[in-house]
Backbone as numpy.savetxt, mean C-alpha at the origin, in Angstrom:
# Nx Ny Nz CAx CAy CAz Cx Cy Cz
-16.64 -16.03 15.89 -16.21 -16.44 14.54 -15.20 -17.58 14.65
-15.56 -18.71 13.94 -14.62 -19.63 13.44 -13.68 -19.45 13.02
-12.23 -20.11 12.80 -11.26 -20.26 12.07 -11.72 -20.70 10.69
-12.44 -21.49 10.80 -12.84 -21.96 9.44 -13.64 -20.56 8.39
-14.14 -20.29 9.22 -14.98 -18.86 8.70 -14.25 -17.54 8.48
-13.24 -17.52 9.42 -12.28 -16.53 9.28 -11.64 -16.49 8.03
-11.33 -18.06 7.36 -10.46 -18.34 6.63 -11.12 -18.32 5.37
-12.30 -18.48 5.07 -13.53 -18.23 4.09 -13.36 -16.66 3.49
-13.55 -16.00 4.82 -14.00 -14.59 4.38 -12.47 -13.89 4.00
-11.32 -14.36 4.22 -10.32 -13.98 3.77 -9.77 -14.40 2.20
-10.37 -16.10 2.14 -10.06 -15.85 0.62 -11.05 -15.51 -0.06
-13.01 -15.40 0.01 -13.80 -13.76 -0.65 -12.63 -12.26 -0.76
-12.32 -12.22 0.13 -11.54 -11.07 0.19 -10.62 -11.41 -1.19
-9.57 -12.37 -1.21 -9.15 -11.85 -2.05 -9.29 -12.10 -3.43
-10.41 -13.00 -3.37 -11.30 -13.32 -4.71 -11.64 -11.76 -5.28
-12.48 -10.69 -4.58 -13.06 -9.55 -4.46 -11.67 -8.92 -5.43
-10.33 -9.17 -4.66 -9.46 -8.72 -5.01 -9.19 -7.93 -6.32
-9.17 -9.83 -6.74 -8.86 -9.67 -8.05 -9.97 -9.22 -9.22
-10.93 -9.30 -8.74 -12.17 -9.04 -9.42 -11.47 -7.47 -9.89
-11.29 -6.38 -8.52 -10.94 -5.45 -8.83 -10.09 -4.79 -9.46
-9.10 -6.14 -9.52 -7.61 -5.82 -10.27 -8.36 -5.95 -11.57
-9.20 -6.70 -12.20 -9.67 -6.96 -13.58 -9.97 -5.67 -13.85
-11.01 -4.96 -12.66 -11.72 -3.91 -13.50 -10.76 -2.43 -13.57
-9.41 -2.40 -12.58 -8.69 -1.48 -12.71 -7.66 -1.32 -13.80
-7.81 -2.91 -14.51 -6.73 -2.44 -16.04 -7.39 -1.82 -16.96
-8.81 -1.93 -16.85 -9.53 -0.99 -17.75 -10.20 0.66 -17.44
-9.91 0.52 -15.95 -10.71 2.23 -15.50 -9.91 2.78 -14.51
-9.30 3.89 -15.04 -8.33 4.61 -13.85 -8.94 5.30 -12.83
-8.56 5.06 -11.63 -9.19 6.15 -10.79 -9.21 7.58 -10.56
-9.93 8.08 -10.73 -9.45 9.63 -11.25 -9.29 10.55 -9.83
-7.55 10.12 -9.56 -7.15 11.27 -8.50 -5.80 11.05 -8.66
-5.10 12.13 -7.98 -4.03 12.53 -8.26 -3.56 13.14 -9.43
-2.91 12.45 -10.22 -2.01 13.31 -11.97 -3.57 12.67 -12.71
-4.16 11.60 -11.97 -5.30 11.12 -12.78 -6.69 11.92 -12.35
-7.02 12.86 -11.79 -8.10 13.49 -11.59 -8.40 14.10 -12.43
-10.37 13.88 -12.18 -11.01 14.68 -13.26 -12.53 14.87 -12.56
-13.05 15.82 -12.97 -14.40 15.67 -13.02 -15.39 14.70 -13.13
-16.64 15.07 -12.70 -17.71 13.74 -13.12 -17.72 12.93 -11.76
-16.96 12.52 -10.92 -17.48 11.28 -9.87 -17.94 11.92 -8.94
-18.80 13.45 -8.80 -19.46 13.70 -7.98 -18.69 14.57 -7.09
-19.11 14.46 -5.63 -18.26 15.61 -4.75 -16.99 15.40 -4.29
-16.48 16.26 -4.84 -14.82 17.05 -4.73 -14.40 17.02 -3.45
-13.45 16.51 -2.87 -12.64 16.94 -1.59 -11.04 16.95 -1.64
-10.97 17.91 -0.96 -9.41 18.10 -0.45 -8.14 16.86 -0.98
-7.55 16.78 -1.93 -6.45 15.85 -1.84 -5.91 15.55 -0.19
-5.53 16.41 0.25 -4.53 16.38 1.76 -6.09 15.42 2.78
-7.19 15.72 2.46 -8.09 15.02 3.39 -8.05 13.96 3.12
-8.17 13.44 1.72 -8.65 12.22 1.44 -7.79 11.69 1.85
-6.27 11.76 1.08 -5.10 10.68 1.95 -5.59 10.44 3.54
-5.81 11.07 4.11 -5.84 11.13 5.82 -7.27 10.12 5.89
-8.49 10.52 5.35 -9.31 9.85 5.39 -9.13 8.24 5.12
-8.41 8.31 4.06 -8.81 7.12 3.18 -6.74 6.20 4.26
-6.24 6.14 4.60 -5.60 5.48 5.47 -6.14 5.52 6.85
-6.42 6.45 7.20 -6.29 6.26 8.64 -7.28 5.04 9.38
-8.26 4.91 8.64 -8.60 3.55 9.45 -7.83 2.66 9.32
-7.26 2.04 8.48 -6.40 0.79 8.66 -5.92 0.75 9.60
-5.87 1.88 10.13 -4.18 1.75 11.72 -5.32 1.64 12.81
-6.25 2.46 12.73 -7.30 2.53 14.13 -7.79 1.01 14.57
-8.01 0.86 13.35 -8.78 -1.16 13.45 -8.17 -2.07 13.81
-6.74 -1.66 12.96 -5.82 -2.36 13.63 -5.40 -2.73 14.71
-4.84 -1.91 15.55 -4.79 -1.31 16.48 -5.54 -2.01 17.62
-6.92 -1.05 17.09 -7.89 -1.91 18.07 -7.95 -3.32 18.44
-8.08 -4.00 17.14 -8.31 -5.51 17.39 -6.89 -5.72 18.02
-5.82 -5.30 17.83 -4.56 -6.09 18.32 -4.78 -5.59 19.63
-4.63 -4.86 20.00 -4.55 -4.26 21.47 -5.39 -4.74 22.26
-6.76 -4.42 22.27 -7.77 -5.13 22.81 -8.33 -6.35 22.95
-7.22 -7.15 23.07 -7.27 -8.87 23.03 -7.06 -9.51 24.48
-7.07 -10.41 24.35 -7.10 -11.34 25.87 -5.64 -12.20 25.54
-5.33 -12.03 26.59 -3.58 -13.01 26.75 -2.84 -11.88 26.73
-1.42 -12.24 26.53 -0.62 -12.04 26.83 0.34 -12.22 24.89
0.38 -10.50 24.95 1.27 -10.36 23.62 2.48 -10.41 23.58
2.95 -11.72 22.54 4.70 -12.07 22.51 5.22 -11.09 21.27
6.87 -11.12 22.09 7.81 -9.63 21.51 7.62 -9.92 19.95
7.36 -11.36 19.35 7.60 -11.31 17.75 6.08 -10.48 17.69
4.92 -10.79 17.82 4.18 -10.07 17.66 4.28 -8.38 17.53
4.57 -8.21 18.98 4.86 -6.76 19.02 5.77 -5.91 17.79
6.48 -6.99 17.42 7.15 -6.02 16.06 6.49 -6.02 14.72
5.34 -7.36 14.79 4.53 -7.13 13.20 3.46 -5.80 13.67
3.25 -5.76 15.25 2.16 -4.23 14.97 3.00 -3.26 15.25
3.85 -2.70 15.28 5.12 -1.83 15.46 5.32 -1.52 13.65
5.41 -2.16 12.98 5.99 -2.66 11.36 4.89 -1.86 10.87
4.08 -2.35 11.20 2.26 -2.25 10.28 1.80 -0.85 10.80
2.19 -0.47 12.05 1.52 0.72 12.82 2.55 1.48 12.06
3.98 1.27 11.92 4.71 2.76 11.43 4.56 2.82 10.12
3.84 2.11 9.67 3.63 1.83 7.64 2.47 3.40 7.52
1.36 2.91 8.84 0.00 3.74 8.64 0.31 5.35 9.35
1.37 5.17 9.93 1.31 6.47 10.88 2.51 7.01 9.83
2.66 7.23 8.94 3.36 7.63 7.95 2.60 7.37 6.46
1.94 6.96 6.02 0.77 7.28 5.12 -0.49 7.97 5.43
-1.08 8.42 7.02 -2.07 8.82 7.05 -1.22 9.89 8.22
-0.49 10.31 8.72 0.23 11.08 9.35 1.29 12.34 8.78
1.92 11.55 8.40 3.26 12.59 7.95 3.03 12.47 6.45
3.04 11.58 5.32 2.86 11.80 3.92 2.02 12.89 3.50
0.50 12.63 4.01 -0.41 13.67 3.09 0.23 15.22 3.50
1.14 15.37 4.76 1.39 16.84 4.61 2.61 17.37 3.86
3.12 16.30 3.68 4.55 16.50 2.94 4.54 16.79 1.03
3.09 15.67 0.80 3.05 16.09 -0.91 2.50 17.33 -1.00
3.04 17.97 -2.27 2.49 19.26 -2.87 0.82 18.91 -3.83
0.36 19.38 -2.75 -1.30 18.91 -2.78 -1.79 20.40 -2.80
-1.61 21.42 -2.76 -2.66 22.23 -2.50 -3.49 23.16 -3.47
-4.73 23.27 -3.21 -5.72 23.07 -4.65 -6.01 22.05 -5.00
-5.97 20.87 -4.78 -6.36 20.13 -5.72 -7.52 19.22 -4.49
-7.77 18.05 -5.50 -9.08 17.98 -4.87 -9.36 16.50 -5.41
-10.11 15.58 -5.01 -10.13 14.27 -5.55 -11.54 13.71 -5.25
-12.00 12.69 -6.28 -13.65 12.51 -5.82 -13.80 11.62 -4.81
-14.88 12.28 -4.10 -15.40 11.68 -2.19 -15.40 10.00 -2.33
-15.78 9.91 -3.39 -16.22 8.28 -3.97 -14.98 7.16 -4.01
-14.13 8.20 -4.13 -12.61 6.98 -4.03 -12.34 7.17 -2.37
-12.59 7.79 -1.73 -11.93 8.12 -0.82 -12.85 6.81 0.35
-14.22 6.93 -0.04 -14.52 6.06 0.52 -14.70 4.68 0.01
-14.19 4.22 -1.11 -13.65 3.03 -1.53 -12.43 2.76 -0.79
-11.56 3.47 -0.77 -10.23 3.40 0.22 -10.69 3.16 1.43
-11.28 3.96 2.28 -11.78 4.04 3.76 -12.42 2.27 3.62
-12.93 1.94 2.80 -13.80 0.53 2.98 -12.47 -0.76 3.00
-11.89 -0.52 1.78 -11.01 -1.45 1.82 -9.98 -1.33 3.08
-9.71 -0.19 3.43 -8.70 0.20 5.05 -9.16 -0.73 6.63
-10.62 -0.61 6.45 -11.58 -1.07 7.47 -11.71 -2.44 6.79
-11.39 -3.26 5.96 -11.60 -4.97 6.12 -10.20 -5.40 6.14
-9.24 -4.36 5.45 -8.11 -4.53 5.15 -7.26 -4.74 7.00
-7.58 -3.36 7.32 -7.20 -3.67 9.09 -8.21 -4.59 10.19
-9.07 -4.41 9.90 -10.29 -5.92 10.34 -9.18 -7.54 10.67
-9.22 -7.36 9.27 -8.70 -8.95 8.94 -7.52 -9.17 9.43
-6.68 -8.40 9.56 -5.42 -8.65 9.91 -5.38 -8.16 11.42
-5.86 -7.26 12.23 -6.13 -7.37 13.50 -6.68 -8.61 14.29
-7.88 -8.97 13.74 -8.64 -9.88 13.70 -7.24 -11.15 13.53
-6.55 -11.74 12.53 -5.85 -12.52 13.02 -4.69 -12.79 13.98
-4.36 -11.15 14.22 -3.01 -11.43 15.46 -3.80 -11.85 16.98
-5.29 -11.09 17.30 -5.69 -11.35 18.44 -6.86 -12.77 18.53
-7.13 -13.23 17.58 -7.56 -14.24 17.80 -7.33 -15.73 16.99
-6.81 -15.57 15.76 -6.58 -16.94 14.79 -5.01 -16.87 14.79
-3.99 -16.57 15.24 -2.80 -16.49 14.66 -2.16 -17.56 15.92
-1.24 -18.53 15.50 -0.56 -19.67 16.69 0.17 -18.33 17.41
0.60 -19.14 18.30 1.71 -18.08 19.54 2.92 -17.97 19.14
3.64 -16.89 18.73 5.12 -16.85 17.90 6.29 -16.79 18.99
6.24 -18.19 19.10 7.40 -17.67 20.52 8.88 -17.22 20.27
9.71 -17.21 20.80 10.99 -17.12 20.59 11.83 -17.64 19.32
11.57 -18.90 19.46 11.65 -19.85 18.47 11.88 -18.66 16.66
10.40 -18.21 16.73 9.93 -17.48 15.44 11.18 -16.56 14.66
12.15 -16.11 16.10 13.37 -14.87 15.37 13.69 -15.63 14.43
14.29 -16.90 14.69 15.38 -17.73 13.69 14.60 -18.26 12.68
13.80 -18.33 12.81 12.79 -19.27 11.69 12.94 -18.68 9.77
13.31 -18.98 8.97 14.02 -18.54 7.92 12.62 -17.64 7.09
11.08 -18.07 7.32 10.17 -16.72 7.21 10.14 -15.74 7.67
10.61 -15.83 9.24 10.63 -14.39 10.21 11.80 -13.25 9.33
13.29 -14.14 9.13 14.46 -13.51 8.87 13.74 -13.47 7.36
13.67 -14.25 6.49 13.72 -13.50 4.90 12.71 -12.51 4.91
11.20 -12.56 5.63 10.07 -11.65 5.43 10.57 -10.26 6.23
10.73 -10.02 7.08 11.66 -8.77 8.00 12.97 -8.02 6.73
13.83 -9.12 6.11 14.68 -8.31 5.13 13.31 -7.56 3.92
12.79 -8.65 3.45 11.84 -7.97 2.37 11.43 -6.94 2.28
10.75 -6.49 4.07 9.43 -5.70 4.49 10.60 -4.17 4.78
11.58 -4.58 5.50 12.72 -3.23 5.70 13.14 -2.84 3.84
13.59 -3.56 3.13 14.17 -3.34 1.86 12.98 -2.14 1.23
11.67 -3.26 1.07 10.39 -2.50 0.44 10.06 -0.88 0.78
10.32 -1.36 2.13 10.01 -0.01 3.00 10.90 1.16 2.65
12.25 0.64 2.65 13.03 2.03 2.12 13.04 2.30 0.58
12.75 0.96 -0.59 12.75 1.63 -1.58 11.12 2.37 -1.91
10.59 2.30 -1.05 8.92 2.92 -1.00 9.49 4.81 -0.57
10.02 4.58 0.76 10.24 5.92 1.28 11.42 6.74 0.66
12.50 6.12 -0.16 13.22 7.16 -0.96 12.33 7.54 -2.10
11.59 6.84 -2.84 10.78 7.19 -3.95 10.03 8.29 -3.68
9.48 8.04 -2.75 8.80 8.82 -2.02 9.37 10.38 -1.91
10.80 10.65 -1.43 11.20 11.78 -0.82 11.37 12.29 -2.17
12.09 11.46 -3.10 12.21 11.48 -4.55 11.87 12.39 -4.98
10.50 12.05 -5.41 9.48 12.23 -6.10 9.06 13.59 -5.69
8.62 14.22 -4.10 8.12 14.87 -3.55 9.30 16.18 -3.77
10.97 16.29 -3.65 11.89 16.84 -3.77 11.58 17.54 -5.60
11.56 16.46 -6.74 11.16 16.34 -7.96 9.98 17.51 -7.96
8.90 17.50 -7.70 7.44 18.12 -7.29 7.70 19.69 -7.15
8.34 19.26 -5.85 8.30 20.77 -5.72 9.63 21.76 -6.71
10.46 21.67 -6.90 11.28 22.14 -7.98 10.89 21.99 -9.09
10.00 21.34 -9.93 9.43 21.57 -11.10 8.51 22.49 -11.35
9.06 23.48 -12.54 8.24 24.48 -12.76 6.81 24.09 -13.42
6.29 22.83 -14.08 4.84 22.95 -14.10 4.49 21.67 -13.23
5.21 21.18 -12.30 4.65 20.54 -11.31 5.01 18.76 -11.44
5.24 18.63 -12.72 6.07 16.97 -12.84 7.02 17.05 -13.77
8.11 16.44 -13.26 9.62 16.34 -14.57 9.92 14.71 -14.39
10.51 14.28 -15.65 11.06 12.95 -15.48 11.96 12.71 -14.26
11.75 11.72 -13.94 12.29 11.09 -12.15 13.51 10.59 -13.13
14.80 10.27 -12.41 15.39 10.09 -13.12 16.66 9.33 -11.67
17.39 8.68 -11.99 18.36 7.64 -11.46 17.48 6.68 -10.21
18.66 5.88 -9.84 18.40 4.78 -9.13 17.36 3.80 -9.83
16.22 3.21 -9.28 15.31 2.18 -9.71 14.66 3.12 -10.73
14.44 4.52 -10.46 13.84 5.08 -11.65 14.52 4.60 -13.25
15.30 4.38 -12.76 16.05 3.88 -14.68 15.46 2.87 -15.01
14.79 1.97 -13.97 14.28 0.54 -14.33 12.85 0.74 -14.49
12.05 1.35 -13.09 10.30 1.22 -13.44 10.01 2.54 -13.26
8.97 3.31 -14.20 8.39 4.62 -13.60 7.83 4.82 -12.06
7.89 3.52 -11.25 7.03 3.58 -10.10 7.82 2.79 -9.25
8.97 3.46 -8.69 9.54 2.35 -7.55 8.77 2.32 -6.10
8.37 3.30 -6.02 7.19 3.63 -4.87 6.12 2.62 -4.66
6.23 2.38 -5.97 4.99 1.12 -5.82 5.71 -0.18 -5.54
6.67 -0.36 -6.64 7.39 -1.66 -6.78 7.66 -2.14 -4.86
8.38 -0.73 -4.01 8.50 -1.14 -2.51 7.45 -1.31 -1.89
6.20 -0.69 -1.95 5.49 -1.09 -1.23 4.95 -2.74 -1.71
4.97 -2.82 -3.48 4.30 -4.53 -3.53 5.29 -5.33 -1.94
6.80 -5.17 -2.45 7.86 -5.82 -1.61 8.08 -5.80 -0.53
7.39 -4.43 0.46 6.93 -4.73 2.08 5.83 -5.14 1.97
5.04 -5.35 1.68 3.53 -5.99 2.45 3.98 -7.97 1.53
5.02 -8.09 0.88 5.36 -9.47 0.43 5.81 -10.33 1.49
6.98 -9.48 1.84 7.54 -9.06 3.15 6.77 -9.60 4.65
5.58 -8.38 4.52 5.09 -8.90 5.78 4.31 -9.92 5.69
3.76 -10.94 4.77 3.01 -11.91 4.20 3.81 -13.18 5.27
4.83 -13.11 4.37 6.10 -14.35 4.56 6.48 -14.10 6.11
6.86 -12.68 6.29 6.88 -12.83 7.79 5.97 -13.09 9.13
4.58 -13.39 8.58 4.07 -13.29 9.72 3.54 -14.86 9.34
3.45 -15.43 8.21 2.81 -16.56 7.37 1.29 -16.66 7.63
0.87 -15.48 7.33 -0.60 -15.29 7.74 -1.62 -14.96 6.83
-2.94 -16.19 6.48 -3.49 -15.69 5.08 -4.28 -14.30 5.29
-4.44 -13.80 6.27 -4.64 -12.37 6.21 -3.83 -11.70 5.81
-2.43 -11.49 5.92 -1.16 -10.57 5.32 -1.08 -10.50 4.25
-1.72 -11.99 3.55 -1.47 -12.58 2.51 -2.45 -12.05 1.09
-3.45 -12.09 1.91 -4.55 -11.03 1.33 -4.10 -9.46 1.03
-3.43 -9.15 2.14 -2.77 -8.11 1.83 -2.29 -7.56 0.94
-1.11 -8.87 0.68 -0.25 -8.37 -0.12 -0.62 -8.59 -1.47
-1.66 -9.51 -1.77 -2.20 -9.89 -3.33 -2.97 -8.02 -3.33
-4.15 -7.80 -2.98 -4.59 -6.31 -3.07 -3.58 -5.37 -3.14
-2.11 -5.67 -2.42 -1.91 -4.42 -2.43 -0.77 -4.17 -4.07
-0.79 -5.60 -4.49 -0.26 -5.60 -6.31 -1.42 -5.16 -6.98
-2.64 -6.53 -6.90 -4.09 -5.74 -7.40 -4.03 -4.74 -7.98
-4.20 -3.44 -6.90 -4.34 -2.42 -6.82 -2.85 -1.32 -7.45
-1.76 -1.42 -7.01 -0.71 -0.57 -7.56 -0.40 -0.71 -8.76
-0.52 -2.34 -8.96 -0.16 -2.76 -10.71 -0.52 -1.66 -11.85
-1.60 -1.92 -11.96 -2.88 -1.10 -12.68 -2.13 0.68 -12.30
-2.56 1.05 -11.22 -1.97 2.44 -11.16 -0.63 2.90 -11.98
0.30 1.60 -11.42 1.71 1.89 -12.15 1.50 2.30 -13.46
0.91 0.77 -14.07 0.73 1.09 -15.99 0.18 2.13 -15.68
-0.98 2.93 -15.39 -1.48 4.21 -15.97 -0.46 5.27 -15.96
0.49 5.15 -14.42 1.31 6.49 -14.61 2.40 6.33 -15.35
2.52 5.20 -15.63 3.90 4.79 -17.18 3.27 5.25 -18.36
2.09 5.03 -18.95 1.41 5.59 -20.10 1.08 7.28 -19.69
1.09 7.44 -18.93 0.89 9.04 -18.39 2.21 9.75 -18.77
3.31 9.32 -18.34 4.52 9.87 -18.55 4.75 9.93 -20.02
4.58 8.66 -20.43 4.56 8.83 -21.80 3.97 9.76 -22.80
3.07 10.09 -22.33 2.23 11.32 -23.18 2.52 12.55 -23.00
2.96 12.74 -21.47 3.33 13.66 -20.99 4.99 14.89 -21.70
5.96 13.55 -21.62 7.35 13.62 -22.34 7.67 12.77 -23.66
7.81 13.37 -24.54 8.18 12.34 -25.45 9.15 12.33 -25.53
10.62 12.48 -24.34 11.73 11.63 -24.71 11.62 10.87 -23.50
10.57 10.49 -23.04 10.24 9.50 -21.48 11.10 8.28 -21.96
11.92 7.94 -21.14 12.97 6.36 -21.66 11.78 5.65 -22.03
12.75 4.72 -23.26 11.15 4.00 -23.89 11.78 2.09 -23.09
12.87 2.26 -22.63 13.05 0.96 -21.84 12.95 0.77 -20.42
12.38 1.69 -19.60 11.64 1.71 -18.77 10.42 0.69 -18.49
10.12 0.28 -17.38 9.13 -1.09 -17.21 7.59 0.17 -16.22
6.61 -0.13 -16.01 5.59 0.67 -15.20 6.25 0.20 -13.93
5.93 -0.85 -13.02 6.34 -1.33 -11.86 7.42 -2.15 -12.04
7.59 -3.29 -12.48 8.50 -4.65 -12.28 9.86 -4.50 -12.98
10.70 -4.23 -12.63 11.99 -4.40 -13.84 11.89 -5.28 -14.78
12.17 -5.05 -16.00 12.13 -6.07 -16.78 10.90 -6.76 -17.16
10.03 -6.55 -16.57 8.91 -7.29 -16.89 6.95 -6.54 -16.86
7.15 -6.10 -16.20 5.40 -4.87 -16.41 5.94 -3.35 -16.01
């Protein structure tokens, strides 16, 4: 494969993207607080998470590891970054949410599994064969330093939301209560808001239109979710803060 071709099938990719972002402001995916009947066969919430991440890291992985030359230390910390993102969404998360009973359709799971496998493709695919050599040089370089603050920031306001939320879960007597301080005062979904802001993060830090792809899918995709679980809450509580944003402060 060409560079030139490489670079083709990455912006299809995120042409595809947005296609999908179009069709997700109009159709929720039905799992999680959004599950329902109808898309066919039922599986395990706790599987699907596991299913539906764990390739990203394997592909990953693979393509990075299994390359020819000689891997420099800046490298080693974008698959270090990216490997502890997946080995904590397809590792430790699905056992930590209060999932049990429930069940989500096979059909998303392997929409996830598909997008995981081009999603880690592409970006494996550019550290071991299209990406320049990041030498030393790269620490100081003002993308390495601002994309590294982004991708750490994102990351922790992803993983407090996270503990948040899951702490929230289980002490609620019918299973969801209004989230309440920190970024929660600003968006129903800071979980999302960090993850848009690490994979922005790792975009800028690695300056790679594969990351880059990344990080457009990975708004795409949460945007849309956010609004649904902001209109969800809403129906849910009617004293849900009405100045609350879905994802963005101030603005969606």
């Amino acid at each position: 494969m060409t560079g030139v071709l490489f670079e083709s099938i990455v912006l299809g990719w995120i042409v595809i993207g947005f296609v999908v972002f179009i069709v997700l402001l109009f159709v929720t995916a039905p799992y999680g607080r959004h599950s329902k009947s109808g898309w066919g066969l039922m599986i395990p919430n706790r599987v699907g998470w596991i299913l539906m991440e764990i390739p990203s890291l394997l592909v990953f992985s693979y393509f990075f590891l299994f390359r020819e030359g000689r891997i420099e230390p800046v490298t080693w910390i974008f698959f270090g970054l990216y490997a502890a993102h997946y080995i904590n969404r397809s590792l430790i998360y699905p056992f930590r949410i209060r999932t049990s009973g429930k069940k989500m359709p096979m059909i998303i799971a392997v929409f996830a599994i598909f997008f995981n496998l081009v999603n880690g493709s592409l970006n494996g695919l550019y550290f071991s064969r299209f990406s320049p050599e990041y030498g030393p040089d790269w620490f100081m370089d003002i993308r390495f330093i601002l994309g590294l603050l982004l991708f750490i920031g994102g990351a922790v306001i992803n993983l407090r939301a996270d503990n948040y939320l899951i702490r929230l879960r289980r002490n609620a007597v019918n299973g969801y209560k209004i989230p309440e301080g920190g970024l929660f005062n600003l968006v129903s979904c800071p979980n999302f808001l960090g993850e848009i802001i690490e994979w922005t993060g790792f975009a800028i830090m690695t300056w790679s239109p594969a990351a880059l792809a990344f990080a457009l899918w990975t708004a795409f995709n949460l945007l849309p979710r956010g609004i649904e679980h902001h209109k969800w809450y809403h129906t849910q509580f009617t004293d849900y803060p009405s100045s609350r944003k879905a994802v963005l402060p101030y603005l969606i």
